[in-house]
LUMBADREN-475957 format. One record per residue (C-alpha): residue in one letter; x, y, z. Coordinates in steps of 0.02 Angstrom, whole numbers, plus 32768, in hexadecimal, padded with zeros to 4 digits. Example, Ala and Ser with C-alpha at 12.3 -4.5 7.8 and 13.67 -1.06 7.14 Angstrom:
BEGIN
r A | xx 8267 | yy 7F1F | zz 8186;
r S | xx 82AC | yy 7FCB | zz 8165;
***
This chain:
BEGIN
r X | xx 8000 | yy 8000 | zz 8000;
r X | xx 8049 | yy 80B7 | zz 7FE5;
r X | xx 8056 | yy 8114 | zz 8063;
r X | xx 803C | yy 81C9 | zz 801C;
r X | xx 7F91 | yy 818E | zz 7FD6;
r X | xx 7F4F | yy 813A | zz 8086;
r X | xx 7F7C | yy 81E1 | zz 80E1;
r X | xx 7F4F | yy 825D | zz 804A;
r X | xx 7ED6 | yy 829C | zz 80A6;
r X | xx 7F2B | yy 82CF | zz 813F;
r X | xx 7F7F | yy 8371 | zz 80CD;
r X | xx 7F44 | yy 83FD | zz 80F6;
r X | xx 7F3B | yy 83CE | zz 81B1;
r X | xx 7FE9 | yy 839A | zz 81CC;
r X | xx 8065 | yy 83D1 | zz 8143;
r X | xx 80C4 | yy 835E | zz 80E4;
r X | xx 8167 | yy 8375 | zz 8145;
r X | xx 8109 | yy 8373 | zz 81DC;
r X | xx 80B6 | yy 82B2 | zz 8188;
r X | xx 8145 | yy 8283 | zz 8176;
r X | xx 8180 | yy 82A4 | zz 8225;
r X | xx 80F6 | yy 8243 | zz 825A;
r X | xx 811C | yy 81A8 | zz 81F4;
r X | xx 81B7 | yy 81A2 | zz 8254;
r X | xx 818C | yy 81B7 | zz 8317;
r X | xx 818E | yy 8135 | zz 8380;
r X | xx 80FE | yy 8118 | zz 8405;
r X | xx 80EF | yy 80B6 | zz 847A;
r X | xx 8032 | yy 8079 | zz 84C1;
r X | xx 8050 | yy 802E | zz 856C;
r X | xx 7FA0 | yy 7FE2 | zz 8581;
r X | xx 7F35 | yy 7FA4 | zz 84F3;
r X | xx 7E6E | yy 7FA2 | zz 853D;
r X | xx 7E08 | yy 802F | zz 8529;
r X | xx 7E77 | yy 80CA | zz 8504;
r X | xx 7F17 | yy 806C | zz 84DB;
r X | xx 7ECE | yy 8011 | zz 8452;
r X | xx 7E6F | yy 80B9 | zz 8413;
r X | xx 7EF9 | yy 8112 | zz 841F;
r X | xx 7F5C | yy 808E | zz 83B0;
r X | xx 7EE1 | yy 8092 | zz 8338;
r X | xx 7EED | yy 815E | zz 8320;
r X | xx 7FA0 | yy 814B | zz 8316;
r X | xx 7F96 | yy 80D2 | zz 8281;
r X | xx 7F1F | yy 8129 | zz 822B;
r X | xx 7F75 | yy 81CA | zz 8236;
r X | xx 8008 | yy 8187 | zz 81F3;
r X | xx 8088 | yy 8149 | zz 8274;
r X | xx 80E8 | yy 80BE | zz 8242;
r X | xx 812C | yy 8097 | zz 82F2;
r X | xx 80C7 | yy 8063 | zz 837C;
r X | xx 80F6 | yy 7FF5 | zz 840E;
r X | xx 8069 | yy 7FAB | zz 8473;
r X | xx 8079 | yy 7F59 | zz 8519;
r X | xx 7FE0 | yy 7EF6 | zz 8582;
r X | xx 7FE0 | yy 7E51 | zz 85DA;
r X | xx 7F1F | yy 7E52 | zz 85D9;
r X | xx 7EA8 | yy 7DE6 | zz 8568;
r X | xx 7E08 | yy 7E43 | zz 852A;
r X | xx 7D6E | yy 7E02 | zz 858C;
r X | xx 7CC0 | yy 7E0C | zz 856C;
r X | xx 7CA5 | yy 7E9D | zz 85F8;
r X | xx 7D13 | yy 7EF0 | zz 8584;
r X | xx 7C9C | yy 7F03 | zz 84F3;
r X | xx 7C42 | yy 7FA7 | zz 8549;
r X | xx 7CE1 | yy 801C | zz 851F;
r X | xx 7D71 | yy 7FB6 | zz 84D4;
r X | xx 7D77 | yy 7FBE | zz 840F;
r X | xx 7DCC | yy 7F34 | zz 83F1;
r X | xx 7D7B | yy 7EC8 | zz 8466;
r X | xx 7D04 | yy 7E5E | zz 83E1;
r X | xx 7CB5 | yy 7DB3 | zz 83E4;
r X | xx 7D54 | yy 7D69 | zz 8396;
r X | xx 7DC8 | yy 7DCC | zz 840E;
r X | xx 7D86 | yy 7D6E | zz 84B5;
r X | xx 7E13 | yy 7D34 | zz 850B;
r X | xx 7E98 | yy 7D6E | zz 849F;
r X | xx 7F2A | yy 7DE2 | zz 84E3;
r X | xx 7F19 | yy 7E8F | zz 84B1;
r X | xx 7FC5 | yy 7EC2 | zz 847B;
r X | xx 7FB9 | yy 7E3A | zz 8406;
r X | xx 7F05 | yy 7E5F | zz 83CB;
r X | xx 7F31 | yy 7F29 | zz 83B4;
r X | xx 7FDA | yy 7F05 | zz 835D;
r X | xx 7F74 | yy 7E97 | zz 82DE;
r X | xx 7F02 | yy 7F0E | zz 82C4;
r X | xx 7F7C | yy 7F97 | zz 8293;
r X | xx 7FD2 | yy 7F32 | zz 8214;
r X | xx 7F32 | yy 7F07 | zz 81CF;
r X | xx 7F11 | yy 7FDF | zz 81CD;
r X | xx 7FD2 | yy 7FEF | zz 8177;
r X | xx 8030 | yy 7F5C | zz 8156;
r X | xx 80CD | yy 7FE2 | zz 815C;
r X | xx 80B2 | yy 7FE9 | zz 8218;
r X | xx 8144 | yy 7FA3 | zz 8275;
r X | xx 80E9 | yy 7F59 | zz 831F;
r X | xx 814E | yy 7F32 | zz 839F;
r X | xx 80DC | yy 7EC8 | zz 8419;
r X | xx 80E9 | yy 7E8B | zz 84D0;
r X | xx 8068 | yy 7E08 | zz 850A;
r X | xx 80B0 | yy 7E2B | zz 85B4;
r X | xx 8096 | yy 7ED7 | zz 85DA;
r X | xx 80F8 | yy 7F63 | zz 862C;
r X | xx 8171 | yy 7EFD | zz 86A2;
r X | xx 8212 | yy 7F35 | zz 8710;
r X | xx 827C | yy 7EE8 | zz 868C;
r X | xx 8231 | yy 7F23 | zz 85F8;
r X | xx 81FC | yy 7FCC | zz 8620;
r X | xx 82BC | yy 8037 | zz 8608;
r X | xx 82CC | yy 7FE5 | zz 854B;
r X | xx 820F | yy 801D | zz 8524;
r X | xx 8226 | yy 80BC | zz 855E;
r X | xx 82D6 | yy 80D7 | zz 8515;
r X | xx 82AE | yy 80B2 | zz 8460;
r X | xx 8204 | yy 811B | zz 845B;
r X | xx 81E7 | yy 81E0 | zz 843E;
r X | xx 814D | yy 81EF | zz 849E;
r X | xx 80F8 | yy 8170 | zz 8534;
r X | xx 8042 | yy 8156 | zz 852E;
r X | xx 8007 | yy 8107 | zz 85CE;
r X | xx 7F6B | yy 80BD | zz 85C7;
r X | xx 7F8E | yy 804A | zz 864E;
r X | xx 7EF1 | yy 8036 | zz 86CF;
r X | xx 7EE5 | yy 80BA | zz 874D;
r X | xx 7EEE | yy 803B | zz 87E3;
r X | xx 7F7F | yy 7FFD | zz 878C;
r X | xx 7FDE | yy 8081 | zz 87E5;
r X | xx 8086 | yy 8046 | zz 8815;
r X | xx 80AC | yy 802A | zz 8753;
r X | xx 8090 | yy 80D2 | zz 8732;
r X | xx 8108 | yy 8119 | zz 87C5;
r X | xx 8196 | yy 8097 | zz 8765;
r X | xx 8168 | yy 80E5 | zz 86AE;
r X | xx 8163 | yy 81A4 | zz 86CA;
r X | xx 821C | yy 8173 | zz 8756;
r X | xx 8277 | yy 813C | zz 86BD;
r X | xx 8218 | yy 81B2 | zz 8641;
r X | xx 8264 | yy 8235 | zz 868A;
r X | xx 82FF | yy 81FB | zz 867F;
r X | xx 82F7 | yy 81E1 | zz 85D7;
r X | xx 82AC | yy 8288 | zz 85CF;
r X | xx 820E | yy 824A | zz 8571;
r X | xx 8159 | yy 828D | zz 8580;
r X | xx 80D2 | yy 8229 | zz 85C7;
r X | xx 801C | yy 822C | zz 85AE;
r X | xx 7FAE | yy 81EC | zz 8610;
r X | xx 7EEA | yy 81E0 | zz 85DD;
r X | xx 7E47 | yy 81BF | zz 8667;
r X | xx 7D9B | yy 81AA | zz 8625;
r X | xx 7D06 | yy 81D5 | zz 8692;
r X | xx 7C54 | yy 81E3 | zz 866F;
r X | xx 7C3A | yy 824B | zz 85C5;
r X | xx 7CDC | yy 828F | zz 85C8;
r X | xx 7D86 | yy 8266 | zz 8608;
r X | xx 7E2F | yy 82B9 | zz 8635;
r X | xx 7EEC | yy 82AD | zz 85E9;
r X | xx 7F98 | yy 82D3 | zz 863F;
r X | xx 8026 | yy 8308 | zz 8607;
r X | xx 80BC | yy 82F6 | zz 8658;
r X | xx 8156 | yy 8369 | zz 8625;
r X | xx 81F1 | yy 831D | zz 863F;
r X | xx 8229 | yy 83B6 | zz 866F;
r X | xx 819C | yy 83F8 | zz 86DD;
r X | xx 812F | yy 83B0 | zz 8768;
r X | xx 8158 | yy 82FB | zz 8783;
r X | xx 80D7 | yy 8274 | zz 87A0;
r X | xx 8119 | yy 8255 | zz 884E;
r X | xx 80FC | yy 8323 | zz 886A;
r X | xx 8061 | yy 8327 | zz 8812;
r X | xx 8017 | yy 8281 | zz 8889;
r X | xx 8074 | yy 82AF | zz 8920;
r X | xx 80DB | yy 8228 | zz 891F;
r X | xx 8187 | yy 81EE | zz 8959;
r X | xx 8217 | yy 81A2 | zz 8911;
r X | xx 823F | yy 80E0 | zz 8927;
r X | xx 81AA | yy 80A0 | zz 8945;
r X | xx 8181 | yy 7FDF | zz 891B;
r X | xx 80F2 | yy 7F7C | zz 88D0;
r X | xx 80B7 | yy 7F4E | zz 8994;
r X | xx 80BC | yy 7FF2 | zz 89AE;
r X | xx 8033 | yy 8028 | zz 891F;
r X | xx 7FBE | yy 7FA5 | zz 8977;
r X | xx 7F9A | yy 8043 | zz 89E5;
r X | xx 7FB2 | yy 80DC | zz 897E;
r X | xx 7F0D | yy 8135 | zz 893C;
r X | xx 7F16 | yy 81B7 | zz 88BA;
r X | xx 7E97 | yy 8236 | zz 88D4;
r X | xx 7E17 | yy 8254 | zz 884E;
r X | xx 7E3F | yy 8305 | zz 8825;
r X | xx 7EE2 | yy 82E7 | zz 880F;
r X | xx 7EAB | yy 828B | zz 875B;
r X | xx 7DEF | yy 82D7 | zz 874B;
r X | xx 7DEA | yy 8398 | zz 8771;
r X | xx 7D33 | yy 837C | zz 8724;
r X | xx 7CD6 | yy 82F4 | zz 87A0;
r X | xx 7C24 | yy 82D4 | zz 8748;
r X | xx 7BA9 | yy 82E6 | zz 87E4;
r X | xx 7B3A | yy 826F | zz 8779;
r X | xx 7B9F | yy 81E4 | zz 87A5;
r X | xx 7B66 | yy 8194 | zz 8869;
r X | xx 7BE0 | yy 81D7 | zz 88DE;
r X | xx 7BF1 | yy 811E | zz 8910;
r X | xx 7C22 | yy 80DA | zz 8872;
r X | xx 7CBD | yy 8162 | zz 8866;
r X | xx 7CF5 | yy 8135 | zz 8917;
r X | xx 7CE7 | yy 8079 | zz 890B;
r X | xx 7D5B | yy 809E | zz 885C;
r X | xx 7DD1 | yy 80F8 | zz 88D4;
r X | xx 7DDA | yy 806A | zz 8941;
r X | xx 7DFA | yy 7FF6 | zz 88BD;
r X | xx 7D6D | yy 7F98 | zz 88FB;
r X | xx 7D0F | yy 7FA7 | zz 8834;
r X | xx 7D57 | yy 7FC8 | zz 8796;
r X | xx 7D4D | yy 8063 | zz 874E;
r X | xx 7CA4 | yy 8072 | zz 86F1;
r X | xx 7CB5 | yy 80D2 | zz 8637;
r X | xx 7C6A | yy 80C3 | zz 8598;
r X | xx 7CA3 | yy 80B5 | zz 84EC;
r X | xx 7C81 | yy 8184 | zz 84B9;
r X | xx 7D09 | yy 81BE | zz 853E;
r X | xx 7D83 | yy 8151 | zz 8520;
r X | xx 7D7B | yy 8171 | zz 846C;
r X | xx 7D73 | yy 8227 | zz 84A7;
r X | xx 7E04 | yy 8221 | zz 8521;
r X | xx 7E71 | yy 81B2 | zz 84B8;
r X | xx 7E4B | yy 8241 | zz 841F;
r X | xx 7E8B | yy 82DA | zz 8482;
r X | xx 7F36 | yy 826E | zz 84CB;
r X | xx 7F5F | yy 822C | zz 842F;
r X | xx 7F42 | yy 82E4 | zz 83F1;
r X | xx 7FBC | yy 833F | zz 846E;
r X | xx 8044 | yy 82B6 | zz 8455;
r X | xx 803B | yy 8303 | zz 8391;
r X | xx 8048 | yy 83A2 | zz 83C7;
r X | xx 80D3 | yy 838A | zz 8432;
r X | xx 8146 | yy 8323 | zz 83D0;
r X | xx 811C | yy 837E | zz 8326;
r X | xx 813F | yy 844B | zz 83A5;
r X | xx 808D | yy 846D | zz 8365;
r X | xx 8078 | yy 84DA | zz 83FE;
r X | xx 809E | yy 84C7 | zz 84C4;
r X | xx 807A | yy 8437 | zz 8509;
r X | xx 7FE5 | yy 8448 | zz 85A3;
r X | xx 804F | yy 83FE | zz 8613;
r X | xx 8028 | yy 83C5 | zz 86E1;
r X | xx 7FF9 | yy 841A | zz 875A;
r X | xx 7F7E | yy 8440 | zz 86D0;
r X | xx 7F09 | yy 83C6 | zz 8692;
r X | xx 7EB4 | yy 83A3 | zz 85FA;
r X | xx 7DF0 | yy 8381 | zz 8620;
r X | xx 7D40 | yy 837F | zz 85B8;
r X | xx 7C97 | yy 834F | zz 8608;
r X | xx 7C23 | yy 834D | zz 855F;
r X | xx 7B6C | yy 832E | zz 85D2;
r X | xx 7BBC | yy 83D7 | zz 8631;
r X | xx 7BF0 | yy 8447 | zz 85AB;
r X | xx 7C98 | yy 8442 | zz 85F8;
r X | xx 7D46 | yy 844F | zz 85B4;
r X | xx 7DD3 | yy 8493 | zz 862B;
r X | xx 7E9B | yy 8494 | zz 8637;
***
């Protein structure tokens, strides 16, 4: 397939020196459910040729609800290895590079060293993996982006290796362990400056407690996932600053809201 005629139509959006920029940046997706695997998807379709994606998961039928590529077929199938299909199936130029078993300790400082940009999609009570990935991100002095659906909306962090830290940013200290994450709550606001008060009170504090999952639907992540995969863009391609922590990205579409 040719590559100029797949992305023709994104002239006149991008420029072609800033296509072929994208064709060349390397992502990596760290967590390929609901906005890891949208995300992906974007990426391919706007014309980057390098994507990594990372998730020890398989897609389950409670995933149907907001996952896109959780399908009949897909039922017990891990998602790194469902997305990276998928995007060679979208551009068979797509170099994949794919890891059935997630984000680990040993894995993590080779992901992060050979991408431009770190999307982390990982769960939000998947904390503790998070604290490892923006540690050695800003080491390598990459950006990470960080996306959280709720209700009709959702919220996306970005995390300037330069600026306010994760650890900062959650109030967090340095050296901590997996046994010590057991304990650790991060706040709401500190990922949703927009909390819909049509969602039960209960519901958002048994999330918090880790005592649920997180309840979404399909519209925000698709949403969410949209405005991330957006900012990485603009960041890597100097389209304008990046809105960087302590400011966060956040839309409510039921509220009329959209704040930084």
């Amino acid at each position: 397939m040719d590559y100029s005629v797949m992305f023709d139509r994104n002239i006149g959006v991008f420029s072609e020196a800033q296509q072929k920029l994208i064709r060349n940046f390397n992502f990596a997706v760290l967590g390929c459910g609901g906005m890891g695997g949208i995300s992906a998807q974007i990426l391919a379709r706007t014309g980057v040729e390098n994507i990594l994606v990372a998730d020890p998961d398989i897609f389950e039928s409670v995933n149907i609800n907001n996952q896109f590529n959780a399908e009949v077929g897909t039922i017990g199938k891990n998602k790194a290895e469902v997305v990276g299909s998928l995007l060679k199936e979208i551009n068979p130029g797509i170099r994949t590079e794919i890891h059935p078993e997630g984000v680990t300790e040993n894995n993590m400082r080779s992901i992060i060293a050979n991408a431009d940009i770190i999307l982390d999609c990982i769960d939000y009570n998947e904390l503790y993996f998070s604290y490892l990935i923006n540690k050695e991100s800003r080491l390598e002095k990459k950006y990470v982006l960080a996306p959280q659906a709720i209700g009709y909306g959702g919220s996306v962090l970005v995390f300037d290796p330069n600026g306010m830290s994760f650890n900062e940013h959650l109030g967090l200290r340095e050296g901590l362990t997996k046994d010590d994450f057991k304990t650790i709550i991060a706040t709401p606001e500190k990922y949703a400056p927009i909390m819909p008060d049509y969602i039960d009170k209960d519901i958002i504090e048994k999330t918090i407690l880790k005592q649920i999952p997180i309840p979404n639907i399909g519209l925000a992540q698709t949403l969410t996932a949209s405005i991330m995969v957006a900012e990485a863009l603009f960041i890597l391609l100097g389209i304008r600053k990046p809105t960087a922590v302590p400011k966060i990205i956040a839309i409510d579409l039921l509220k009329n809201k959209f704040v930084i």
